[in-house]
C-alpha positions as CSV (number, residue, x, y, z in Angstrom):
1,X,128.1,-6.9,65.9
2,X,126.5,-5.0,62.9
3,X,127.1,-1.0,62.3
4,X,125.5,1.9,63.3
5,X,123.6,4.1,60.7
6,X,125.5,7.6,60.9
7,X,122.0,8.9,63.1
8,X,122.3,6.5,65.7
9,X,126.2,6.4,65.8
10,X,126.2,10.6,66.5
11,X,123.3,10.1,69.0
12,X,125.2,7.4,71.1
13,X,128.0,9.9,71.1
14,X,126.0,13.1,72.6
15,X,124.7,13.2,76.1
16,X,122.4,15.9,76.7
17,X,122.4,17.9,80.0
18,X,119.5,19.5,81.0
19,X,118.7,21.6,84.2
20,X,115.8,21.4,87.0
21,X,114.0,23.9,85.0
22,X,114.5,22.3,81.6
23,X,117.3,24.3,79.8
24,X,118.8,22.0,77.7
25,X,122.9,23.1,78.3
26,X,124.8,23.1,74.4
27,X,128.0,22.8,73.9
28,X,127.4,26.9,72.8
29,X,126.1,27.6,76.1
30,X,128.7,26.1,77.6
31,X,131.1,28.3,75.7
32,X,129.1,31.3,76.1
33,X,129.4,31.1,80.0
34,X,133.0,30.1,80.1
35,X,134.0,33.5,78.0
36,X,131.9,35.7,80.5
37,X,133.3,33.7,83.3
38,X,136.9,34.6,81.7
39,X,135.7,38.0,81.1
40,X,134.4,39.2,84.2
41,X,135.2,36.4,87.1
42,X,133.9,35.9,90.2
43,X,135.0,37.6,93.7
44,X,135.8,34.8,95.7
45,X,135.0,36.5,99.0
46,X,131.3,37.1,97.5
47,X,130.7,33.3,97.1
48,X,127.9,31.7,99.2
49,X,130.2,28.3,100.4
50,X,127.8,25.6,100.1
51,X,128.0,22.4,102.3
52,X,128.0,19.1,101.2
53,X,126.6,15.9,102.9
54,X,124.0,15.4,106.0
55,X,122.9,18.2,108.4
56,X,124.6,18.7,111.3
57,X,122.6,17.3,114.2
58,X,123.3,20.4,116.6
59,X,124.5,23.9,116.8
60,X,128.0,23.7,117.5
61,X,129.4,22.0,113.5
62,X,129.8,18.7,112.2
63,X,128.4,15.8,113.9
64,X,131.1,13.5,114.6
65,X,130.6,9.5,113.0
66,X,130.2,6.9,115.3
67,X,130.7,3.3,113.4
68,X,130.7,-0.2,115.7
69,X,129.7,-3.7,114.7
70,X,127.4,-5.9,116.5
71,X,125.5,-9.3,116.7
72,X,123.3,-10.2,114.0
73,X,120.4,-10.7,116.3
74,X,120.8,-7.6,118.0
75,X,121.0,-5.7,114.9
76,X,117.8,-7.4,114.2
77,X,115.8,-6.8,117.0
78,X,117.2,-2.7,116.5
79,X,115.3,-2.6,113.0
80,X,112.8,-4.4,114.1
81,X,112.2,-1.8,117.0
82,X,113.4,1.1,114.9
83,X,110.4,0.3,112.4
84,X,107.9,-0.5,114.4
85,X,108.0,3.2,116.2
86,X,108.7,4.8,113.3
87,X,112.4,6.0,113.7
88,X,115.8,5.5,111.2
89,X,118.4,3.1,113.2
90,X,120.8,5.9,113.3
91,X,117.9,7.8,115.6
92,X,117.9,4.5,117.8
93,X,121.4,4.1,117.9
94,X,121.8,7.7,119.1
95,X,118.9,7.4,121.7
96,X,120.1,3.7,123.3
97,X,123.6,5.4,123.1
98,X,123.1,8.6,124.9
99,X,120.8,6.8,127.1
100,X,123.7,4.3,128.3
101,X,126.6,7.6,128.4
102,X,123.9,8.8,130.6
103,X,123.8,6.2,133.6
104,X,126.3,5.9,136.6
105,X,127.9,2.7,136.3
């Protein structure tokens, strides 16, 4: 494997960051926000918590996970039906589920 020129060795070693709105973050930035951080930190009991992951699917807090295997053919036919109306499997699943915790057997 042949060297790299000086250039492209120091640009292999820097990743830039950038933000949504195109701020490109330096390693001065970085350092400026960490000593006001340091300076003047936050009030924990201000801070917005911020949730991480899928929306709950009702009022009441997380929506628990629900995980089974089945047959190949039935898991099939499920895509099959979930695409041809339109829906995601876990929307199917849910529906076919409550449907069955619904009946009196």
């Amino acid at each position: 494997m042949g060297k790299l020129s000086k250039s492209k060795e120091k640009k292999m070693k820097e990743e830039e960051w950038v933000t949504r709105s195109g701020m490109v973050l330096t390693e001065e930035l970085a350092e400026q926000w960490a000593e006001e951080i340091e300076r003047n930190p936050p009030d924990p009991s201000e801070l917005e918590r911020r949730y991480v992951g899928r929306p709950s699917l009702g009022p009441n807090g997380p929506s628990p996970r629900v995980s089974f295997r089945v047959p190949p053919d039935l898991y099939k036919a499920a895509w099959a039906r979930a695409d041809k109306e339109g829906r995601s499997l876990s929307d199917l699943a849910r529906e076919a589920f409550g449907r069955y915790m619904d009946t009196d057997s």
